[in-house]
SEKOL-631171 format. One record per residue: residue number from 1; residue in one letter; x, z negated, y of N, C-alpha, C in turn. Coordinates in steps of 0.001 Angstrom, whole numbers, plus 500000, padded with zeros to 6 digits. Atoms other than C-alpha are relative to their C-alpha. Example, Ala and Ser with C-alpha at 12.3 -4.5 7.8 and 13.67 -1.06 7.14 Angstrom:
2
num|residu|n.u|n.w|n.v|ca.u|ca.w|ca.v|c.u|c.w|c.v
1|a|500890|500000|498810|512300|492200|495500|500900|500000|501200
2|s|499180|500060|498810|513670|492860|498940|499230|499270|501090
END
This chain:
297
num|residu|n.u|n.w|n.v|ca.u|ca.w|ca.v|c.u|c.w|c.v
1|x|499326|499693|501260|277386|061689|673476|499952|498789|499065
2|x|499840|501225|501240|276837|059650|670084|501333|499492|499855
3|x|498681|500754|500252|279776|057219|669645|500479|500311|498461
4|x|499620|500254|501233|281495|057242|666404|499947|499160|499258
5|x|500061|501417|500549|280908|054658|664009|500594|500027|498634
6|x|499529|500675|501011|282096|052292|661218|499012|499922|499660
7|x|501234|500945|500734|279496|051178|658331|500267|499075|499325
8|x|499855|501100|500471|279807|047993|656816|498856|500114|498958
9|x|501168|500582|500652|277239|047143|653734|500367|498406|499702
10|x|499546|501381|500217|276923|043705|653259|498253|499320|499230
11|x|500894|500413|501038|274842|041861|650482|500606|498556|499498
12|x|499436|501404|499967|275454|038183|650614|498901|498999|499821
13|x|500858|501137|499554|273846|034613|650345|500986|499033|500093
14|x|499229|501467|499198|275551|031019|651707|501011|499802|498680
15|x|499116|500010|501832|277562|030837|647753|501160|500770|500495
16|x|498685|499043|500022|279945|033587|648805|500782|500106|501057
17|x|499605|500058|498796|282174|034314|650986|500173|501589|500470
18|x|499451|498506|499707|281293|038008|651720|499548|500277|501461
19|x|500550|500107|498360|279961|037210|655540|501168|499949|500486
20|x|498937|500394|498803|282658|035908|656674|501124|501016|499781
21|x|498773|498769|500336|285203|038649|654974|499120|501720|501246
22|x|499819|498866|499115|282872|041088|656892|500044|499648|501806
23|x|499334|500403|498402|283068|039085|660683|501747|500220|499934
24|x|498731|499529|499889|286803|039024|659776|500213|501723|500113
25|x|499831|498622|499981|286837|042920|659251|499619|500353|501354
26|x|500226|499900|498500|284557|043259|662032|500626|499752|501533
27|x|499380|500737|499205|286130|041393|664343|501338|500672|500430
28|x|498944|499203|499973|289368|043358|663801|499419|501599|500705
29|x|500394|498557|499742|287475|046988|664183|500067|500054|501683
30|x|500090|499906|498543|286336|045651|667518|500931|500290|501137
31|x|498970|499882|499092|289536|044996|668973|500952|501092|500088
32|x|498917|498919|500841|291629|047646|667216|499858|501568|500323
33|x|500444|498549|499695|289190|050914|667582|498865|499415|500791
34|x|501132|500744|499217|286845|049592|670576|498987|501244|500279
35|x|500569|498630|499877|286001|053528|670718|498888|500154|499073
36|x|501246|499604|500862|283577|053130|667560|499549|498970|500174
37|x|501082|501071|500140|280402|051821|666904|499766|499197|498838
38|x|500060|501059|501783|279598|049307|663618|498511|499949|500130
39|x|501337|500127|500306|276447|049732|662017|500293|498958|498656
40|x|499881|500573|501139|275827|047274|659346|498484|500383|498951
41|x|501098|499419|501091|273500|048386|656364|499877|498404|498860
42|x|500553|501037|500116|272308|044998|655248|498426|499735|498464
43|x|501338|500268|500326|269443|044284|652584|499003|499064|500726
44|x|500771|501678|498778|266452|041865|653576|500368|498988|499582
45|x|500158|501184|500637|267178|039342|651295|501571|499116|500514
46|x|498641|500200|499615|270839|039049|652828|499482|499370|501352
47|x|500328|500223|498501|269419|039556|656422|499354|498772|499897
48|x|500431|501263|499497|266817|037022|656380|500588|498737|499687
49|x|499623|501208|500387|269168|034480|654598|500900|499344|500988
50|x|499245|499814|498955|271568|034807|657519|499793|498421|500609
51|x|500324|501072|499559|271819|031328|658854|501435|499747|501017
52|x|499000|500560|499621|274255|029403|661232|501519|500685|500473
53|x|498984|499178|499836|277866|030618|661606|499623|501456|499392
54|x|500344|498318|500373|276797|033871|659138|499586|500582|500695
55|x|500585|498526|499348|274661|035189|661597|500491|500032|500960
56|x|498856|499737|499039|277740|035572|663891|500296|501857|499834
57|x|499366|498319|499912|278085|039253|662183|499240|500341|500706
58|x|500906|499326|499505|275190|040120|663941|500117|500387|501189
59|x|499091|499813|498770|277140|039595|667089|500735|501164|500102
60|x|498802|499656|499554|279321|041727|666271|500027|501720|499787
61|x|500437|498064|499841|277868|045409|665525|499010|500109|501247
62|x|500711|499486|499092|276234|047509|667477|498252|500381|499157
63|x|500893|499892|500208|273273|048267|664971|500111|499347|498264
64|x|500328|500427|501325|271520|046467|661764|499074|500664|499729
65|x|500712|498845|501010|270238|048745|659070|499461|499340|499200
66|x|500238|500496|500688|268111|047065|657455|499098|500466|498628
67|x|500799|498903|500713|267035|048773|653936|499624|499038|499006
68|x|501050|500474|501000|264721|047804|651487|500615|499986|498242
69|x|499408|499737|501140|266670|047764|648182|500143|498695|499600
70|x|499860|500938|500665|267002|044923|645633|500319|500259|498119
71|x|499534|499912|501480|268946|044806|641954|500174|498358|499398
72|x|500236|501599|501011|269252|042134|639206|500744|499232|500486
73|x|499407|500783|499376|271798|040408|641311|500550|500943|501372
74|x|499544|499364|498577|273829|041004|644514|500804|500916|499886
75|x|498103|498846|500278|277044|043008|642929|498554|501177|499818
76|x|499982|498450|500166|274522|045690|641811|498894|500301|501242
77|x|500564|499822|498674|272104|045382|645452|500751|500922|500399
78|x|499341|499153|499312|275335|046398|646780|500352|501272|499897
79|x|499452|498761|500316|276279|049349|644773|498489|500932|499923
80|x|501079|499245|500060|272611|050447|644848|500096|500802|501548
81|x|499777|498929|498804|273139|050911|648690|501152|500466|500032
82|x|498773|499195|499993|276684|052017|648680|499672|501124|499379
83|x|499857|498936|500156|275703|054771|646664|498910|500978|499975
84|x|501375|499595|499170|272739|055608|648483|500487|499972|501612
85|x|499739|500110|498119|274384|055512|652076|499697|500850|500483
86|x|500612|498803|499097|274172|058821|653107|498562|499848|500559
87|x|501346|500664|499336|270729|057891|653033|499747|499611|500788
88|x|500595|501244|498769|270334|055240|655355|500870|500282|501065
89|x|499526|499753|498872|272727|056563|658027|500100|501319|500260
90|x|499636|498239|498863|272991|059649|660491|501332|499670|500384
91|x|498889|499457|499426|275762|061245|661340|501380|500181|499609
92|x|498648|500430|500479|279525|061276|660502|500104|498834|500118
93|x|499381|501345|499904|281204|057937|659442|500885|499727|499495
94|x|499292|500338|500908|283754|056275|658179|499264|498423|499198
95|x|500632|501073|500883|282727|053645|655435|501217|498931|499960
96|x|498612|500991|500165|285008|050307|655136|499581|498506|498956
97|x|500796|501289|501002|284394|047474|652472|500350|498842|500822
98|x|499696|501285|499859|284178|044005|653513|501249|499163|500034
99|x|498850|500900|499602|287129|042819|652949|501413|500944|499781
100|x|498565|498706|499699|289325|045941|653928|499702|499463|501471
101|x|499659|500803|497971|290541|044761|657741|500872|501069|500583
102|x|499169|499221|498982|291515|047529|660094|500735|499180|500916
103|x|499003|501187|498896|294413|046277|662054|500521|501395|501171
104|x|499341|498698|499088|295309|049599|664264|498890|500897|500206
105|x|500930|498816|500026|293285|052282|665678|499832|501068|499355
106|x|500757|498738|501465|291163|054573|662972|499384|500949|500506
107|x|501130|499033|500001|289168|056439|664986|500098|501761|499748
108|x|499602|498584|500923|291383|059552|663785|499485|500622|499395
109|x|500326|499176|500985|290067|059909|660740|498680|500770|500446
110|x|501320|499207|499546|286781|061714|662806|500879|501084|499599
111|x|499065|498624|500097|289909|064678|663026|499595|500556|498761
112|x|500134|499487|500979|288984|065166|659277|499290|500996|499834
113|x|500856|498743|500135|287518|068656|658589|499551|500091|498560
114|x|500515|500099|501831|286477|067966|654748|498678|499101|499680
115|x|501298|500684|500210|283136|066665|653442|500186|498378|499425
116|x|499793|501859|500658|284784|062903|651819|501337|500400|500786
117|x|498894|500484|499458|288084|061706|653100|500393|498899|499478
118|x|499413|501351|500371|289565|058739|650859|501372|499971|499770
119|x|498237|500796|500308|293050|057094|649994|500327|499923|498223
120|x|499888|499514|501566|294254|058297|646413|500072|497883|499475
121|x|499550|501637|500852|293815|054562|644128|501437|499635|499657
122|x|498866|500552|500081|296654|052015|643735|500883|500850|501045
123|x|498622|499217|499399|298452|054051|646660|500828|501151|500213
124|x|499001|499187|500290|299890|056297|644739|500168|501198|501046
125|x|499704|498516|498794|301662|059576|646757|499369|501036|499078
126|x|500030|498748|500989|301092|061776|643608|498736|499783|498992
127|x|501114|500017|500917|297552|062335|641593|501076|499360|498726
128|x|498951|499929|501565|300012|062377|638500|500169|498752|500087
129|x|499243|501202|500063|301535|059115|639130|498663|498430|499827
130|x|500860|501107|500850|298099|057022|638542|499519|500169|498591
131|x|500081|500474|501630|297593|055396|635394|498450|499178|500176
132|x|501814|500251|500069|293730|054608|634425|499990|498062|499244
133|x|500247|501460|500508|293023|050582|633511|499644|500242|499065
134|x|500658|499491|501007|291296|050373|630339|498589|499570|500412
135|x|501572|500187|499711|288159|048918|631839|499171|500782|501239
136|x|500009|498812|499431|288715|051894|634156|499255|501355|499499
137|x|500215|498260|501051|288727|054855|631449|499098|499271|499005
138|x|501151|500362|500741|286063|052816|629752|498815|500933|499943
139|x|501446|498953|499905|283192|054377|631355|500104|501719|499671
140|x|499747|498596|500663|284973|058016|630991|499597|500045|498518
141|x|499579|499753|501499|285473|057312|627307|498165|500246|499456
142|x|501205|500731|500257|281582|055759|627070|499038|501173|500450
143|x|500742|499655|499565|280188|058114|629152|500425|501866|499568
144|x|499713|498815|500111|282157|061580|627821|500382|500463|500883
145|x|499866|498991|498959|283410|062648|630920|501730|499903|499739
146|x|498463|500178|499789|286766|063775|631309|500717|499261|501085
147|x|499072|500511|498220|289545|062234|633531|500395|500511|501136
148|x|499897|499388|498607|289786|063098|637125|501445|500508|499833
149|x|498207|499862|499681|293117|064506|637782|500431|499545|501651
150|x|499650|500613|498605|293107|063343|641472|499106|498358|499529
151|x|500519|501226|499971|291768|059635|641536|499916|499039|501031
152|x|499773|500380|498635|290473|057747|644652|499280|498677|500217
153|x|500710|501748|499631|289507|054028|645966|499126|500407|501219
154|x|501452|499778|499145|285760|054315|647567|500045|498848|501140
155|x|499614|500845|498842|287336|051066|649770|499349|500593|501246
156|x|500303|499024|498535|287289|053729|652961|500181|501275|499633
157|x|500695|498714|500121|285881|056868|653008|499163|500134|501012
158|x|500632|499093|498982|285139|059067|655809|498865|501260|498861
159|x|501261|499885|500250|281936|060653|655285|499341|500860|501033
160|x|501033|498706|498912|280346|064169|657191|498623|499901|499479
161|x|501810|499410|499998|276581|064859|657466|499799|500928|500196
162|x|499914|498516|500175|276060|067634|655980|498861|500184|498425
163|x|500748|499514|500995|273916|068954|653038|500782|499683|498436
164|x|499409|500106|501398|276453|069143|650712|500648|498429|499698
165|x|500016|501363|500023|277286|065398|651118|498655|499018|499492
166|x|501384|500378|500270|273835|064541|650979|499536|500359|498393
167|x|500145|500032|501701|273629|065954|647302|500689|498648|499016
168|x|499226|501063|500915|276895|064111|646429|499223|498749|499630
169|x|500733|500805|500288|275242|061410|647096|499121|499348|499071
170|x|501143|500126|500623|272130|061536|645364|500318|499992|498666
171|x|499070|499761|501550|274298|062751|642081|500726|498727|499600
172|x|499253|500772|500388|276534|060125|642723|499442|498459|499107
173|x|500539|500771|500264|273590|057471|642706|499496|499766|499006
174|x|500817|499413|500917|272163|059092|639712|500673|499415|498945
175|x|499154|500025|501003|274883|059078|637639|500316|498537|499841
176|x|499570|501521|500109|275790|055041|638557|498432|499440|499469
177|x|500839|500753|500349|272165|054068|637710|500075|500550|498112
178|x|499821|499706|500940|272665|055951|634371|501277|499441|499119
179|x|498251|501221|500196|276509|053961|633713|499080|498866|499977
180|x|500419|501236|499852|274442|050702|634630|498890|499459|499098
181|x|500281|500781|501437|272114|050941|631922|500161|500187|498881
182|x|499230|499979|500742|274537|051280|629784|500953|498608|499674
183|x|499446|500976|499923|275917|048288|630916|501564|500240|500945
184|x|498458|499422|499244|278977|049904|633025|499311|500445|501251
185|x|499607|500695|498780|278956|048657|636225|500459|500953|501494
186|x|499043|499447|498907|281892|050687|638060|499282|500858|500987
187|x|500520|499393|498978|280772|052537|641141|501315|501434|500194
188|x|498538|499157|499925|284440|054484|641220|499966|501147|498486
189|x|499765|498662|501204|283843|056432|637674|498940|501134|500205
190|x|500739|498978|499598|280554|058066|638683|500049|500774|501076
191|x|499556|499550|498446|281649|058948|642122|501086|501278|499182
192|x|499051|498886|500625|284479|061250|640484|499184|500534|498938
193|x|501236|499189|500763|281732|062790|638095|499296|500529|500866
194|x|500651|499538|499198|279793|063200|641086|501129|501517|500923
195|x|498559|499064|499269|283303|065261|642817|499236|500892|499349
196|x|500170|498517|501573|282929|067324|639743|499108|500730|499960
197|x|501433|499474|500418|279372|067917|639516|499710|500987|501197
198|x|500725|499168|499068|279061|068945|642848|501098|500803|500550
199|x|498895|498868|499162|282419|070685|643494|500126|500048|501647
200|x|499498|500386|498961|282902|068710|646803|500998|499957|500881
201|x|498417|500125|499420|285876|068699|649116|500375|498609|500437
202|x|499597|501609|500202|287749|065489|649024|501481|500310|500681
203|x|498517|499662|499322|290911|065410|651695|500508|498881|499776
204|x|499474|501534|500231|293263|062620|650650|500550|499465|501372
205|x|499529|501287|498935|294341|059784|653404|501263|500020|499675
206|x|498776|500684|500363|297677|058419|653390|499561|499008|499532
207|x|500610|501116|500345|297745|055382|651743|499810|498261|501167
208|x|500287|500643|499188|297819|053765|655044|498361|499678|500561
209|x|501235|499753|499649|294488|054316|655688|499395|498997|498626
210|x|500828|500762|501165|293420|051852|652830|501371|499551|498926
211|x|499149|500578|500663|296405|049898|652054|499895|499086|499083
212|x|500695|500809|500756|295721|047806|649032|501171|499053|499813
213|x|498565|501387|500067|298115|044524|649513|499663|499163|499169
214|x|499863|500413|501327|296823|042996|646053|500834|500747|499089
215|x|499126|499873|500882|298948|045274|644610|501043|499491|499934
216|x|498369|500407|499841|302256|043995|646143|500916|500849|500102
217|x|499127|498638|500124|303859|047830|646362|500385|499804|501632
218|x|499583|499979|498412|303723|047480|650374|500713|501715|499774
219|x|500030|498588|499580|303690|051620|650282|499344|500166|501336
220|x|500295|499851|498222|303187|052723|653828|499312|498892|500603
221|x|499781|500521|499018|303580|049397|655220|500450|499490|501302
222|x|499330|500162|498437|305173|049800|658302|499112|500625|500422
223|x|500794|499881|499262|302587|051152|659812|498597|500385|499305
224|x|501078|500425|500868|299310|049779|658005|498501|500822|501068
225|x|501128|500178|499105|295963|051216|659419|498712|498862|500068
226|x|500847|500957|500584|293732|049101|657263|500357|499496|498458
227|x|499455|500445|501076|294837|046588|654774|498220|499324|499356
228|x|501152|500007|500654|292238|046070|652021|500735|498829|498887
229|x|499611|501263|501130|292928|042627|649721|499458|499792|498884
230|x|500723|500525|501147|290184|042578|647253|499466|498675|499916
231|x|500506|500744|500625|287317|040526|646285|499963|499022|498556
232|x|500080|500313|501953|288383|040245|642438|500763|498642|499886
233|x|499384|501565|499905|289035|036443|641567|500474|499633|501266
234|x|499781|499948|498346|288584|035616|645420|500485|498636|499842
235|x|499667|501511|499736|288473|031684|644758|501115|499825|499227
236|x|498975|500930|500733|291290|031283|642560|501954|500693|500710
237|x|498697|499130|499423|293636|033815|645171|500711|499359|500902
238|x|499334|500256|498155|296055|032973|647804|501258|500685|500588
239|x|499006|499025|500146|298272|036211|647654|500395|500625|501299
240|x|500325|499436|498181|297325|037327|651302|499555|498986|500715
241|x|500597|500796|498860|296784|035356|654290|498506|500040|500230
242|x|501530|499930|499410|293272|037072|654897|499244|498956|498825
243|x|500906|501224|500999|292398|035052|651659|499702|498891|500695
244|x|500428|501284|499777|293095|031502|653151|499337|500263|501662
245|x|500726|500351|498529|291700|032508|656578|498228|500405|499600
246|x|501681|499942|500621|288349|033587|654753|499253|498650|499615
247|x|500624|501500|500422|288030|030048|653037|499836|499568|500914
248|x|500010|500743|499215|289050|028764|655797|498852|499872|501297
249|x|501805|499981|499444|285667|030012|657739|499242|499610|499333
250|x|501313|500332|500681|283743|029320|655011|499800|498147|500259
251|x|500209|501402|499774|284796|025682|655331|499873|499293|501043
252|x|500040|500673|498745|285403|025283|658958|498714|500689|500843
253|x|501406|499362|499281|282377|027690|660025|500949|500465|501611
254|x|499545|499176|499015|285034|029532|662640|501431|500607|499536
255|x|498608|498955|500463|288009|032023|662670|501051|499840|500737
256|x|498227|499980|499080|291596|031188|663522|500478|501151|500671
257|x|499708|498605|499447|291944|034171|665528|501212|500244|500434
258|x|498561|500011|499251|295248|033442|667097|500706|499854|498676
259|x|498768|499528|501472|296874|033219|663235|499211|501009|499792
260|x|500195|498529|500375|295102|036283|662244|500490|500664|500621
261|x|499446|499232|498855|296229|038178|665151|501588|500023|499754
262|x|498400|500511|500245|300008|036766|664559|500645|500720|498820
263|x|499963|499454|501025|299757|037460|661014|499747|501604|499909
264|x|499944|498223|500205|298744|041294|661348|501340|500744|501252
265|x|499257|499035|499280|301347|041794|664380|501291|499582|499200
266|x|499042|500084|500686|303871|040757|661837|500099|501548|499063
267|x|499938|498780|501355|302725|043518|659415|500426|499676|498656
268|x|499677|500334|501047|303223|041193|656923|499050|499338|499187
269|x|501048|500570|500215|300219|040045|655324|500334|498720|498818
270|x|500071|501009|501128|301141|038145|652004|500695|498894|500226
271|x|499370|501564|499802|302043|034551|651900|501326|499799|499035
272|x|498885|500226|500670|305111|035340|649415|501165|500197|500904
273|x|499080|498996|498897|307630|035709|652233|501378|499895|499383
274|x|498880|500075|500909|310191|035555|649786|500744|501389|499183
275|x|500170|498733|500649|309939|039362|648522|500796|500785|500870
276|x|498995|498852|499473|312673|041327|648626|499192|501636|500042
277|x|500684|498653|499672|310394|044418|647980|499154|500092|500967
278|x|500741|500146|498743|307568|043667|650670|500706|499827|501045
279|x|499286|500257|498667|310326|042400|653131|500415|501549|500108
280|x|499508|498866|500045|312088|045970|652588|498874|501251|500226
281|x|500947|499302|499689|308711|047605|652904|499268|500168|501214
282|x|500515|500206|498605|307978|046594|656247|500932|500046|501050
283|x|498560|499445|499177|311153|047142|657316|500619|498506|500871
284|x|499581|501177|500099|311986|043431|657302|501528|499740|499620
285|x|498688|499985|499951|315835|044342|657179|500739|499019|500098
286|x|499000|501267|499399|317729|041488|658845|499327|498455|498434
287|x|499994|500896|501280|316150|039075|655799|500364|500284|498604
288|x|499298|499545|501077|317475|041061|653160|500974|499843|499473
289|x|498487|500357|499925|320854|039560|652950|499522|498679|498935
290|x|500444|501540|500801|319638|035926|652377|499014|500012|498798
291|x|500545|499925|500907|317022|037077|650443|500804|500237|498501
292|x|499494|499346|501435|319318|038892|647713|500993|498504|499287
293|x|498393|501078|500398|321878|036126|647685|499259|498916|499246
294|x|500516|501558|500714|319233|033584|646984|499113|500005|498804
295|x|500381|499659|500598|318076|035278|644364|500826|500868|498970
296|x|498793|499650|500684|321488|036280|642784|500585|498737|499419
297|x|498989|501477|500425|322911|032595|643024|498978|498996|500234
END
């Protein structure tokens, strides 16, 4: 029987730190859901650059995909294969970005009976209750399409093999190379054009399943499946722990595993431990006292 697997894409050179955000991820999957497999979908220009500590991820899946794709830099490499995946992999999967870190066992979401499976954006419980960025509803505005009324973060996304997936796909890719030379970028506005176009089934997640702890809401943090931090202004962050343990490979060329480990059985990821709303979100009770007082007087 085929195992179940995770996919990783990863599109990196020695400048960034998106290797080591996916060994950290990795690294977590392993221990967390030991039941799936990790394929990594890789370009060449990534693969062969692979040197030294980096080519530690290689350790750490079970298969490298290595596809032939190349764009004017690495941000749009990546979104060329991201929205080309179906492509390059068989079978059901779940998809996980780089620097989203499963901390609990996922291999659930296989249970899903729907052709996508993601985590509604920013969290929210209620379609209604997200509000569009403006460099969000840009590409809508730019591109004529109307606004989704459901709205979802492509972070993690379970993913069937199936025909009608296999279109999305191709639509989805279509439509982002058509945004891109335009000059619009986003990978998240054509994907919901693509919903549309192809009249897909899309089952929402909890927002546990792709907890986004740059926001600071700590919504279904007490029991996190995979906390997702964000790449956006990586070097100038230090909002989450996984931030300084990322630098902190890049500079020491290994992974504090025993504070990572510490840090996720807390369930507390951010370094503000001062937050009366995150403490209260994790069900951090007994500090709620001192907290209010010291923040009253």
């Amino acid at each position: 029987m085929t195992k179940k697997k995770a996919v990783y894409v990863l599109v990196s050179d020695e400048n960034d730190h998106y290797t080591e955000m996916a060994i950290l991820s990795a690294s977590c999957l392993r221990k967390f859901s030991p039941s799936l497999a990790i394929e990594l979908v890789i370009d060449k220009k990534t693969f062969t650059g692979l040197s030294n500590y980096r080519k530690k991820i290689l350790d750490l899946v079970d298969l490298v995909n290595v596809v032939d794709c190349l764009g004017e830099n690495n941000a749009f490499t990546s979104r060329i294969i991201k929205t080309q995946l179906r492509k390059f992999v068989t079978g059901d999967y779940v998809y996980i970005d780089i620097d989203a870190v499963p901390v609990a066992d996922i291999s659930s979401v296989f249970e899903c009976n729907t052709d996508l499976a993601m985590v509604y954006d920013h969290n929210v419980k209620k379609p209604k209750d997200f509000v569009f960025y403006d460099y969000e509803r840009k590409t809508f505005d730019d591109m004529s399409w109307e606004l989704p009324k459901e709205y979802f973060n492509s972070g993690v996304m379970f993913v069937k093999d199936s025909l009608r997936v296999t279109r999305f796909f191709e639509v989805w890719h279509n439509l982002w190379l058509q945004n891109s030379a335009l000059g619009l970028h986003k990978d998240q506005p054509p994907m919901h054009e693509a919903i549309k176009k192809t009249k897909i089934d899309v089952e929402p997640l909890e927002p546990c399943w792709n907890l986004l702890i740059g926001l600071q809401k700590g919504i279904c943090a007490k029991k996190p499946k995979i906390y997702h931090y964000s790449t956006i202004r990586f070097d100038s962050r230090s909002d989450t722990w996984f931030h300084q343990i990322v630098k902190d490979m890049k500079k020491n060329s290994t992974m504090d595993e025993k504070f990572l480990y510490e840090i996720i059985s807390t369930k507390y990821p951010w370094t503000n431990k001062n937050s009366i709303r995150l403490n209260f979100a994790v069900g951090n009770y007994h500090r709620l006292p001192l907290l209010i007082f010291n923040k009253l007087f």
